[in-house]
C-alpha positions in Angstrom: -0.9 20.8 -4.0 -0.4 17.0 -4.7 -1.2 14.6 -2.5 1.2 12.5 -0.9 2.0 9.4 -3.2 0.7 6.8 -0.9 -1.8 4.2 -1.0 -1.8 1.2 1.2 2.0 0.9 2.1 3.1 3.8 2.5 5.5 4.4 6.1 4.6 6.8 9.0 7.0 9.0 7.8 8.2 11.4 10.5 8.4 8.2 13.1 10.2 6.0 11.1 12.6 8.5 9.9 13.0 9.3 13.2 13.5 6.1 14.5 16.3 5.0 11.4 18.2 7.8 12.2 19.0 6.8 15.6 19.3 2.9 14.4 21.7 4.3 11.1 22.6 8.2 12.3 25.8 7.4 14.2 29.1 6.1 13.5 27.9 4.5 17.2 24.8 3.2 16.6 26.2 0.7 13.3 28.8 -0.3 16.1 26.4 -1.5 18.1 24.3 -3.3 15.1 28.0 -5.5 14.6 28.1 -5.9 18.1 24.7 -7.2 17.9 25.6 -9.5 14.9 28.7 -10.5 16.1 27.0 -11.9 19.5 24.4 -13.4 17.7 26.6 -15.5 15.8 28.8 -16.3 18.9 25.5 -17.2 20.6 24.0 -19.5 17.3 27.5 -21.1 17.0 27.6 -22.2 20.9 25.0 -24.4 19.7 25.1 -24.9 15.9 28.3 -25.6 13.7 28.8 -22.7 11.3 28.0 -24.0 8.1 24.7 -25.1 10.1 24.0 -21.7 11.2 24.9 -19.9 7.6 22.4 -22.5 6.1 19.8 -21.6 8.8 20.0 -18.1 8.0 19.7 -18.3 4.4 16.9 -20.7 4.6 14.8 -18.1 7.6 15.7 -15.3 4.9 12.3 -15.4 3.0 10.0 -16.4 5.4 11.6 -13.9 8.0 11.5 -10.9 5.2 7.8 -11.5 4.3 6.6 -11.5 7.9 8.4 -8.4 8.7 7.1 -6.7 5.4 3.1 -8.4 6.5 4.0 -6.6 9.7 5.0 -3.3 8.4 1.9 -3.7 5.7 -0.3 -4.2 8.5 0.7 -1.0 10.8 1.0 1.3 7.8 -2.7 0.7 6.3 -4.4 0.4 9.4 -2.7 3.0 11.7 -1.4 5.8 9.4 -3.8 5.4 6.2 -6.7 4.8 8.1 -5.6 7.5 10.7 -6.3 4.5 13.8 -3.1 6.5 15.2 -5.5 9.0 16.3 -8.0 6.5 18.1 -5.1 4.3 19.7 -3.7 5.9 23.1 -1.2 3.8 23.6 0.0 4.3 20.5 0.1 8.2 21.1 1.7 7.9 23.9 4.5 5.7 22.8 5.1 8.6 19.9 5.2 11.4 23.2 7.4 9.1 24.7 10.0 8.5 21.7 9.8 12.4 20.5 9.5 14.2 23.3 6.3 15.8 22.3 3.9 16.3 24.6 1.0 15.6 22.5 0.9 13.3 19.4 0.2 14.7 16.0 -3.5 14.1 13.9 -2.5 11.9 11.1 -4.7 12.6 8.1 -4.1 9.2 6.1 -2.4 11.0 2.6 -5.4 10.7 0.9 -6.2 7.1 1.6 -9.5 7.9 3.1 -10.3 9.9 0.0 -9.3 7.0 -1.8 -12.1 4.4 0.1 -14.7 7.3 -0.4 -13.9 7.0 -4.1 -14.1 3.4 -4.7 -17.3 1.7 -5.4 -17.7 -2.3 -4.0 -16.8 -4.2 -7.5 -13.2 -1.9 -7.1 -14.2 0.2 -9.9 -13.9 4.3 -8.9 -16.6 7.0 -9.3 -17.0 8.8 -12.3 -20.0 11.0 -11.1 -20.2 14.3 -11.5 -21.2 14.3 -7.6 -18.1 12.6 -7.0 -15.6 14.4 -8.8 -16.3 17.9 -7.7 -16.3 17.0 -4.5 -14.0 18.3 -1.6 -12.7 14.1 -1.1 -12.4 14.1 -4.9 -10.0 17.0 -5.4 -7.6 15.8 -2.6 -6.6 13.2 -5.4 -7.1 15.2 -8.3 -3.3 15.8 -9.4 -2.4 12.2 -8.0 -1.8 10.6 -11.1 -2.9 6.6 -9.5 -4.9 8.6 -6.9 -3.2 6.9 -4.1 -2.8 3.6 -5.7 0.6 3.1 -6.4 4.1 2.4 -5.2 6.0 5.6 -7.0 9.9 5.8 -6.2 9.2 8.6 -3.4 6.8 5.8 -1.7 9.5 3.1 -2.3 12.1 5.3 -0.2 9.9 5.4 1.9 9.0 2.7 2.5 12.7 1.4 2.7 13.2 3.5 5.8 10.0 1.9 7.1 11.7 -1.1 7.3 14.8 -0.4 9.1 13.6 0.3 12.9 12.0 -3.6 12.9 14.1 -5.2 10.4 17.5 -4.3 11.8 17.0 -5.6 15.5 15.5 -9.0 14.2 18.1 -9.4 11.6 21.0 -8.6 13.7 20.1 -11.0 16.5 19.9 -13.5 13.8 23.7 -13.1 13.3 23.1 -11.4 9.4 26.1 -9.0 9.1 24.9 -5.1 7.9 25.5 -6.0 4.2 23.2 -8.8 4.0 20.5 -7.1 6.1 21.0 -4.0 3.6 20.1 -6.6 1.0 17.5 -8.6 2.2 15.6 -5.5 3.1 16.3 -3.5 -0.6 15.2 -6.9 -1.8 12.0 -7.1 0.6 11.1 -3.8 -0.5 11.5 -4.1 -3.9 9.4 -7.3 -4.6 6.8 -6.1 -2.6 6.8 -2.6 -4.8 6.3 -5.1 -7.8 3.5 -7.1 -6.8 2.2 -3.9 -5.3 2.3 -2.1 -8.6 1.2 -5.2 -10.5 -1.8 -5.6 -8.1 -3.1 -2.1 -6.9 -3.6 -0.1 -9.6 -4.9 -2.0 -12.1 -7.8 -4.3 -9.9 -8.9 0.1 -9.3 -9.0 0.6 -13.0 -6.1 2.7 -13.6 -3.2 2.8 -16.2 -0.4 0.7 -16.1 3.1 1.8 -13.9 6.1 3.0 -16.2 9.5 2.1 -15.0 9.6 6.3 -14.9 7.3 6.2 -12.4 7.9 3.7 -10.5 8.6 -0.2 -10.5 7.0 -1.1 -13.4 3.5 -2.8 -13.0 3.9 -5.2 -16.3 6.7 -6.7 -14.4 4.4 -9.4 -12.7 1.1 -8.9 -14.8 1.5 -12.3 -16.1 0.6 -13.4 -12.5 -3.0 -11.5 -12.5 -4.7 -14.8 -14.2 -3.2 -16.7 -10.8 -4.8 -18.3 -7.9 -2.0 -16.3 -5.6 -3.1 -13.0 -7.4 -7.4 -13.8 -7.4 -6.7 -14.2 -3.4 -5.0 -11.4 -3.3 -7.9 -9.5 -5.4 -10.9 -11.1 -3.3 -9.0 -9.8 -0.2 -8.7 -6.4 -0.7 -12.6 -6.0 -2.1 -13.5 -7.4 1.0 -11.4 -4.5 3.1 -12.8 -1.7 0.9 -16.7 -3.4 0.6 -16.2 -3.4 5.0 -15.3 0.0 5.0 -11.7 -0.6 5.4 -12.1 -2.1 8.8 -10.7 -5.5 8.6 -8.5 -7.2 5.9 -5.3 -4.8 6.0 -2.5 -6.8 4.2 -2.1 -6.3 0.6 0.2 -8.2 -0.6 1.5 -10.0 2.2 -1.0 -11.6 4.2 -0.5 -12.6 7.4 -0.9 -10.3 10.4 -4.8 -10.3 9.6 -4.7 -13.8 10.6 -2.2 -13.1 13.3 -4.4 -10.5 15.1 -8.2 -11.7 14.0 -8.6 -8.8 11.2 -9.1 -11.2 8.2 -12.7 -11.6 6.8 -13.3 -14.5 4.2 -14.7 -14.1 1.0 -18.3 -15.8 2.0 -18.6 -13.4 4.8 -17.9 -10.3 3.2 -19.9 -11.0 0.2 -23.3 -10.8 1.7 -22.5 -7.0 2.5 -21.4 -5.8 -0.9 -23.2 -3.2 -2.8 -22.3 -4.0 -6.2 -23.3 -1.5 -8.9 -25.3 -2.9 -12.0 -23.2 -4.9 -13.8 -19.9 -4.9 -12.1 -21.1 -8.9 -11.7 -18.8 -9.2 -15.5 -15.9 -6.8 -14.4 -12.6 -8.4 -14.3 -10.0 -8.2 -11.9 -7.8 -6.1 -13.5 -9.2 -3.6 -15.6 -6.1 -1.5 -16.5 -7.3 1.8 -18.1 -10.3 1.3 -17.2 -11.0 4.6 -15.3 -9.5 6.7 -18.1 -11.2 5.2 -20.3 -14.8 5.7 -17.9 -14.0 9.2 -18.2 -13.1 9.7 -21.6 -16.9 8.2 -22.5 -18.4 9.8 -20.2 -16.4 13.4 -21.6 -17.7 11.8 -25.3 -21.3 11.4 -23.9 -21.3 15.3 -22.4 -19.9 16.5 -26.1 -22.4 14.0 -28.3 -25.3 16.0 -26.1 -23.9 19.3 -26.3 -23.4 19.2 -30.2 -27.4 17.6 -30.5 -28.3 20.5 -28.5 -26.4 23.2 -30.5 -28.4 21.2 -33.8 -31.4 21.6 -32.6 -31.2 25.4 -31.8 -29.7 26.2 -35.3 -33.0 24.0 -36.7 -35.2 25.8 -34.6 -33.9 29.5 -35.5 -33.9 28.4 -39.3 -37.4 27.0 -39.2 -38.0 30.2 -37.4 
């Protein structure tokens, strides 16, 4: 079947679904959410005037939204992607607690292991035979970004991700359910656009149609930026480090929060480059297709001089 449309932001499904149905799955449970708001803004009034505390809020909008989407970020790639769920006991017990389970499921990671296995230091994926008819290989065989991209399905996703920490922060800051709905729709949506802009193409692969997903062209004019060559140099160090430190994406900020971040110096005395990825650029679009297509070009070209030279030897014979 196909693997699961997720590369590095995609939500632990099951929890978070279960966890925004108990914060949205009730009549009740939005009650309490305006409660919540309503107090907050009692609270922030007590001690601000209100056109004080309306500009506070719109001015904590952004950076509020981009920590909570670091945070989310963070958790998804390093606990459900890279499967540290299963290695984290505290963690598995918090899920027993919440479900009711009495033991916590293996997370597999939706091919974003596969995905690590694939990729070569200078970003740029296998194209070995080796490779490619390998059991890691066919996991993202009908994957058309093999785990790279932010498709719709992953952007629902990762929408519902949101809600069980956005909703509780938001409401005590007295936003009222309309203008957390937005603020989080809009969180999620510029972070699908960087993520498509970014992801995909620094791996090689094709542009994202707005039929697939947000489209990747959307912000590709920000590739040649210093915000966007960060953003590159960080992610090559998590994948050259085996994906062990360096888990924000696009938002960077937990790594430096909870001592995951590696600079550039320090990871660039353990890469592996392969010859000549020294010239590769940062964002190759098309460039694995168009690996493969050679190397399909290069298989024909030999088969067709071998063909030739067995018709010359039986006419010579």
């Amino acid at each position: 079947g196909t693997v699961p449309h997720i590369t590095h932001s995609l939500a632990m499904n099951s929890m978070t679904t279960m966890n925004t149905t108990r914060v949205f799955g009730s009549t009740k449970a939005l009650k309490a959410t305006r409660t919540t708001t309503k107090r907050a803004q009692v609270a922030t009034r007590a001690f601000l005037d209100p056109a004080t505390a309306d500009a506070a809020r719109v001015v904590l909008a952004a950076p509020t939204m981009y920590a909570l989407v670091s945070i989310n970020e963070y958790i998804t790639h390093r606990y459900y992607q890279h499967a540290e769920f299963n290695k984290n006991e505290t963690l598995k017990k918090v899920w027993c607690f919440f479900t009711g389970a009495k033991e916590a499921p293996k997370i597999g990671g939706g091919g974003h292991i596969e995905h690590h296995a694939e990729t070569l230091d200078d970003m740029s994926l296998k194209t070995d035979d080796a490779w490619l008819n390998s059991k890691p290989a066919a996991v993202l065989k009908d994957n058309t970004y093999r785990g790279t991209a932010f498709e719709y399905d992953v952007t629902g996703l990762m929408t519902l991700q949101m809600m069980p920490t956005c909703v509780p922060v938001l409401a005590l800051m007295g936003y009222t359910p309309l203008a957390m709905a937005g603020l989080i729709a809009g969180a999620v949506f510029v972070h699908a656009c960087i993520w498509n802009s970014l992801h995909p193409a620094m791996h090689g692969l094709n542009e994202v149609p707005i039929s697939d997903g947000i489209p990747s062209m959307w912000l590709a004019f920000l590739r040649s930026s210093k915000y966007y060559e960060y953003l590159y140099e960080n992610h090559q160090g998590h994948h050259v480090l085996s994906g062990e430190k360096n888990y924000n994406v696009c938002c960077p900020l937990m790594d430096h929060v909870l001592g995951t971040y590696v600079t550039a110096d320090e990871w660039k005395a353990k890469a592996r480059m392969p010859i000549g990825s020294e010239h590769r650029e940062y964002y190759p679009a098309g460039e694995y297709a168009a690996n493969l297509a050679k190397k399909a070009l290069a298989k024909a070209t030999k088969s067709s001089e071998r063909e030739g030279e067995a018709e010359r030897e039986l006419v010579s014979a």
